[in-house]
C-alpha positions in Angstrom: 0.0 0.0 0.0 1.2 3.8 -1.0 1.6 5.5 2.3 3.0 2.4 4.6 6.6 1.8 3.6 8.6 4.6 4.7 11.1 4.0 1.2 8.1 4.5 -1.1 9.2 8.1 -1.8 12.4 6.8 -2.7 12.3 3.9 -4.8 10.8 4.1 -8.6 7.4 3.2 -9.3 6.8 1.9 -12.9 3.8 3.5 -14.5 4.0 2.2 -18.3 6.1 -1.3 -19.2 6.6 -3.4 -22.2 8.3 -6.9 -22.1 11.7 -7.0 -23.4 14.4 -9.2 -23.0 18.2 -7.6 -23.2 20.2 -9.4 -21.0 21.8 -7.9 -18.2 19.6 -4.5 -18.7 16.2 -6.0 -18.3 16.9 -8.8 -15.9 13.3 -9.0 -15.1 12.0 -9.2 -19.2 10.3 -5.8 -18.4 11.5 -2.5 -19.8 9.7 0.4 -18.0 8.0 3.1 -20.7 7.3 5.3 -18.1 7.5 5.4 -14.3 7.3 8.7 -11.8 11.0 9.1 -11.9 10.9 10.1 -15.7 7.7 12.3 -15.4 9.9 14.3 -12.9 12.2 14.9 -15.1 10.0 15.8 -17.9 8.6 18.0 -14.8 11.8 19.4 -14.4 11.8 19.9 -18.2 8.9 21.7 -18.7 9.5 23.7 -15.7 12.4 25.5 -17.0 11.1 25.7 -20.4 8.3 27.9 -18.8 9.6 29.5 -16.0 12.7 30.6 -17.6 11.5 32.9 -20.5 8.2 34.1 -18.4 10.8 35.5 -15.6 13.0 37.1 -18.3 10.3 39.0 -20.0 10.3 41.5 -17.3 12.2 44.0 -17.6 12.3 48.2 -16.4 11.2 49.1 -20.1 11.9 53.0 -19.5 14.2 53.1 -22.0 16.6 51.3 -24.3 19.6 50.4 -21.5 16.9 49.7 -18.9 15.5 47.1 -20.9 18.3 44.6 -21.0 18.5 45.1 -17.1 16.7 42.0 -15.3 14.6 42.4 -12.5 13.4 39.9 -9.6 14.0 36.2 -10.2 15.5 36.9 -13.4 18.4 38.9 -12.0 19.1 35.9 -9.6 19.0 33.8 -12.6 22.0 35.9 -14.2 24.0 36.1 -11.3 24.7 32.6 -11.1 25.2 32.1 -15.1 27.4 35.1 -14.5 29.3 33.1 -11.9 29.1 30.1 -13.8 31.4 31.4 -16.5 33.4 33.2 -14.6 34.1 30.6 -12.3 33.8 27.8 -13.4 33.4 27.1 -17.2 36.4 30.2 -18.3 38.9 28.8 -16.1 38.8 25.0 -17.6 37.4 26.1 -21.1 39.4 28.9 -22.1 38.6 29.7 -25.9 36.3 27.3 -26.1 34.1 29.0 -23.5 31.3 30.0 -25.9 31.3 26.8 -27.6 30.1 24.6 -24.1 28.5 27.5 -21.7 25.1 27.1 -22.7 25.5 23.0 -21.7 27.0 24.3 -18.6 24.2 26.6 -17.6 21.7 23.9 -19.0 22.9 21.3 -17.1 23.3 22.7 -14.0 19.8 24.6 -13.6 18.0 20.8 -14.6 19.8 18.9 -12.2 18.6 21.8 -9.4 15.5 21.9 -10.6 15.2 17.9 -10.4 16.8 17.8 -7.1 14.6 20.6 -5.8 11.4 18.8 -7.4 11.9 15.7 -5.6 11.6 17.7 -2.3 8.0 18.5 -2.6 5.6 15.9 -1.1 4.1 15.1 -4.7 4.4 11.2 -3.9 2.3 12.1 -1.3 -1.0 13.5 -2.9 -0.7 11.8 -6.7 -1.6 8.3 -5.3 -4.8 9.6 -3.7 -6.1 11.9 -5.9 -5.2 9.8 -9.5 -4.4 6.3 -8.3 -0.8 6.8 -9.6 2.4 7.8 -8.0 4.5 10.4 -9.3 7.2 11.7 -7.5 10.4 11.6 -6.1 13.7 12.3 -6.9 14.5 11.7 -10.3 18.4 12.2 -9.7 18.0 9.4 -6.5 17.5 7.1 -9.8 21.4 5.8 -11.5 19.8 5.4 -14.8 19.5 9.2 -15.0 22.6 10.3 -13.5 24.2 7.5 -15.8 22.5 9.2 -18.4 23.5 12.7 -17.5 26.9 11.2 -17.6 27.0 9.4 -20.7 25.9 12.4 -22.6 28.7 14.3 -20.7 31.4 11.5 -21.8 29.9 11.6 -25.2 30.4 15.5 -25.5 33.8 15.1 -24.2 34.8 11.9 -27.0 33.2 14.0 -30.0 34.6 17.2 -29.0 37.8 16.1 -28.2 38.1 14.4 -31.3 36.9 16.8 -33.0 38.5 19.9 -31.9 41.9 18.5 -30.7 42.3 16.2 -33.1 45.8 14.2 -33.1 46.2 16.1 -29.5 43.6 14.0 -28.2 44.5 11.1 -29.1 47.9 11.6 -27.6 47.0 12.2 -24.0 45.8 8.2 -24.8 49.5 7.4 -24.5 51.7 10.4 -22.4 54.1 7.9 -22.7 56.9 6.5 -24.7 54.6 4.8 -28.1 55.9 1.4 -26.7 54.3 1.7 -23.7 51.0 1.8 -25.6 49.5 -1.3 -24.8 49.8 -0.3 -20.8 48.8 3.1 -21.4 46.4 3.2 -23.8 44.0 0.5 -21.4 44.6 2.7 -18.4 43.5 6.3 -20.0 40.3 4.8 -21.5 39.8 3.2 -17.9 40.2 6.4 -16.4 37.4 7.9 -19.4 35.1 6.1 -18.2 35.7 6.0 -14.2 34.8 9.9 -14.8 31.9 9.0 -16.2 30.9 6.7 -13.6 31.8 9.0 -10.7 29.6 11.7 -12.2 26.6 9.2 -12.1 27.8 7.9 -8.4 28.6 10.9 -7.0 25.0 12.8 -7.8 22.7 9.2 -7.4 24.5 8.5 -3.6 24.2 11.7 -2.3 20.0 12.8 -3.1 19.1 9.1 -2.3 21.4 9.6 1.2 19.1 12.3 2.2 15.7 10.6 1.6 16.9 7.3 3.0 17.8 9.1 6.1 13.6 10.7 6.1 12.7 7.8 5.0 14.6 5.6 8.3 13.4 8.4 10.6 9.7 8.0 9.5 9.8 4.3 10.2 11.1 4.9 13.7 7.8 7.1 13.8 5.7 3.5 12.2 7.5 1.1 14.3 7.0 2.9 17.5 3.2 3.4 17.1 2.7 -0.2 16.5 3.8 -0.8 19.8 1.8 1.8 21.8 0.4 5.4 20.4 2.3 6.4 23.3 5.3 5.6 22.0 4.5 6.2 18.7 4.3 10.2 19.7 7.0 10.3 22.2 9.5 8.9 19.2 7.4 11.3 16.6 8.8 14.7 18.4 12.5 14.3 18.3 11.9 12.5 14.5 9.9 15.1 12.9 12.7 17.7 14.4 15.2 15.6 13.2 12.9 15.6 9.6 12.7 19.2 9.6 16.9 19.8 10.3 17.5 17.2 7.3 15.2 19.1 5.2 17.1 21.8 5.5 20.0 20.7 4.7 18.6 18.9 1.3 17.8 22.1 0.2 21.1 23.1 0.6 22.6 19.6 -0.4 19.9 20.2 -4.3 22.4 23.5 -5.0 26.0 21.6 -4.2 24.8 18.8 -6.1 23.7 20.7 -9.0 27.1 22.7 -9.2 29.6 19.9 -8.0 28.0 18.1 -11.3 28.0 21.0 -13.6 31.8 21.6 -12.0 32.7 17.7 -13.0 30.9 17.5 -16.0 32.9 21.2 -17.3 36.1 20.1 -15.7 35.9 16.8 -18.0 35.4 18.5 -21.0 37.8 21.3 -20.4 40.1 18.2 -20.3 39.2 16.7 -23.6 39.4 20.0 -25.6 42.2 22.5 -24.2 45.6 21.5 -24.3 49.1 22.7 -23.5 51.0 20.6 -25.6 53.5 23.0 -26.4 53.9 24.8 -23.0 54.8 21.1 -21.9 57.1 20.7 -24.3 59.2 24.4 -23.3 59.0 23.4 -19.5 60.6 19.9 -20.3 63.1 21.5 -23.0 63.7 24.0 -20.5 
């Protein structure tokens, strides 16, 4: 039953499935169409898609300066794109700053936007009033932070193949060529252990948070089995406890967010600038 297992916040509920058998990625001969986890983040989606332009459409409008000055949300909204490239994507991007800083900021305001979803009791209501539960947080799920981080490794493959060329391909072996077939294992190992950090990193910490709710609710559950007594003497210190984690999810949805978008432009920063020939001086030298 929705409602009775403290976890049933956490764990994805499949709404729409089809049977399909592909190995190890189906190990139940189900593949799930739709489940609340992916209508948060097409949530999240349309959220921004709305949100976004509506709050940028305000504007002073007293003259033709004034006009490009935000107000409200909007200027909050700038201040951390601002700070974004400044910060973070310039530093590791250099030239190619232009090129990847829409990603950035794209990336980082749907991973908060997820994060901050899945704080809202929506798992809560959609159950009684539809019959289906939608909610949750969608980034609490591996297959979309794996996702996030395959189209991150993807970007940084292409790009780096296709901006640095030869250059690329040569941080494969920064050693002698015959030391290749040591090398050349290694550096794809490493690709991809950044890749699955990025997926880690993002999943384990917003599924720490509700785990921890969702362990301090049961206390709440096992307690009043015994005794309502009990039930409410444990409820007091838990729902204090609730509130003080809550609190700090909220603040846990922004580090997320950035530490991702930091990663993720950190990554590819590394696959597309290169100091080839400053190397080669400071050895030379």
């Amino acid at each position: 039953m929705t409602g009775t297992n403290p976890l049933d916040h956490v764990v994805q509920h499949p709404i729409v499935e089809a049977e399909l058998d592909a190995g190890l990625l189906t190990p139940e001969g189900v593949v799930t169409l739709m489940s609340d986890h992916i209508a948060m983040t097409i949530l999240a989606g349309l959220v921004l898609c709305i949100v976004l332009p509506l709050a940028f459409r305000r504007s002073r409008k007293t003259g033709d300066i004034d006009r490009l000055v935000t107000t409200g949300f909007a200027g909050a909204i700038e201040v951390i794109c601002q700070y974004l490239r400044k910060e973070v994507a310039e530093p590791t991007l250099g030239e190619h700053t232009d090129r990847f800083i829409k990603y950035v900021w794209s990336l980082f305001f749907f991973v908060l936007t997820i994060n901050l979803l899945g704080m809202l009791p929506i798992g809560v209501i959609t159950p009684l009033a539809f019959g289906v539960h939608i909610g949750g947080t969608a980034t609490g799920n591996i297959w979309v932070t794996g996702t996030l981080a395959v189209i991150t490794l993807v970007m940084m493959v292409i790009n780096g193949l296709r901006l640095g060329k030869i250059e690329y391909l040569k941080h494969f072996c920064p050693g002698p060529w015959w030391m290749a077939p040591i090398l050349v294992p290694v550096e794809i190992a490493g690709l991809l252990a950044k890749t699955f950090a990025l997926a880690v990193r993002l999943f384990a910490n917003m599924l720490a948070g509700h785990l921890i709710l969702a362990v301090l609710l049961g206390f709440i559950l096992a307690a009043g089995s015994v005794s309502a007594g009990a039930g409410f003497g444990v409820a007091i210190p838990a729902v204090l406890g609730s509130v003080g984690i809550s609190l700090l999810e909220i603040f846990v949805a922004f580090l997320q967010a950035f530490i991702f978008t930091f990663l993720t432009t950190l990554f590819i920063g590394m696959s597309v600038v290169f100091h080839h020939d400053d190397h080669e001086e400071a050895t030379a030298h």
